[in-house]
N, C-alpha and C positions, 0 to 999 in steps of 0.2 A: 504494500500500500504506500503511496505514493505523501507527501505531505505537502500541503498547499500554503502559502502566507493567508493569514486570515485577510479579510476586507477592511481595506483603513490600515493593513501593518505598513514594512518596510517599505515597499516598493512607494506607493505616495507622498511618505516621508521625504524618500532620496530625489524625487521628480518635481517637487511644488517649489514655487521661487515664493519668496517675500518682497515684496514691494515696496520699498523706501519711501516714508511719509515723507513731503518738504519740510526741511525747519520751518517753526513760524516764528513768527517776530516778535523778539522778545522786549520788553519793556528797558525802557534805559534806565537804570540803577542809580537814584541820586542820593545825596546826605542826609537829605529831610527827617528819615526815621534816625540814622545814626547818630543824628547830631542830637535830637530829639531824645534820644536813649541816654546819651550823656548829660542831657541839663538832669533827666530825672535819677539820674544816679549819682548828682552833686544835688541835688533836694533830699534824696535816702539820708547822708551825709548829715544835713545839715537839718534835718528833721532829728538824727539819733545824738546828735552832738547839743538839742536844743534841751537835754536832759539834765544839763549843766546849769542852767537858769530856770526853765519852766517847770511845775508841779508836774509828778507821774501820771496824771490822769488826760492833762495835755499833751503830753510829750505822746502818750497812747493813741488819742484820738488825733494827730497829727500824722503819727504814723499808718493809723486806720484809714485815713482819708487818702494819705501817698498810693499804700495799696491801691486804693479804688484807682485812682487815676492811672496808675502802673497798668494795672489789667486792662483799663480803657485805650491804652498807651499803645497795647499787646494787639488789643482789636482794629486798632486803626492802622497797622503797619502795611499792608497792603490797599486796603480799600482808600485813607488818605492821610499820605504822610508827613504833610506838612503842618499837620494838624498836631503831631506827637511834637515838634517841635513849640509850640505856639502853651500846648498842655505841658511841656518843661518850665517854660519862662510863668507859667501860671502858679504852678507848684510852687516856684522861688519866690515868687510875689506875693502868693498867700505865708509862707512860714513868713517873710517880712513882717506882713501884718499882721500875724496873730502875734510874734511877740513881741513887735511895737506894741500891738493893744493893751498884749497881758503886762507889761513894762509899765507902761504909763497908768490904766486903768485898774491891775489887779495886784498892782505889786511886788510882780517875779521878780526875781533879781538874784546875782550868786553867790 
């Protein structure tokens, strides 16, 4: 008895070509996210170092809020990324004013 390749074995394998997709065109790769990623990790910084002057429960919810905008940071990295930079320079401006406020208003101090 004779043995036969099944239907679909070798022999289809060895005979089919593969087709080469065209590259498609890819986006041009700018700073926006990058630079964006660095103000928010001179804000992480400067949120954990604010532990020196403001109450632990500020210093918490300072750093609660960084989170949030971090992960916001994370979701705009694709869809738009000039925006993770603009949410850097925001970060820096809110720690500003929260402890300007708490400075002058609530009395932090080190």
């Amino acid at each position: 008895m004779e043995r036969r390749p099944a239907a679909g074995g070798l022999i289809p394998l060895l005979t089919r070509r593969r087709v080469a997709k065209p590259p498609q065109a890819q986006k041009e790769i700018t700073f926006w996210p990058f630079g964006g990623m660095i103000l928010m990790a001179a804000a992480f910084f400067l949120y954990g170092a604010s532990a020196l002057v403001a109450p632990w429960w500020a210093v918490a919810l300072l750093m609660f809020v960084w989170l949030l905008m971090f992960v916001k940071a994370c979701s705009w990295w694709t869809r738009a990324p000039r925006r993770i930079a603009v949410l850097g320079l925001v970060a820096i401006a809110l720690w500003f004013v929260t402890l300007l406020g708490g400075a002058s208003l609530l009395d932090w101090g080190a």
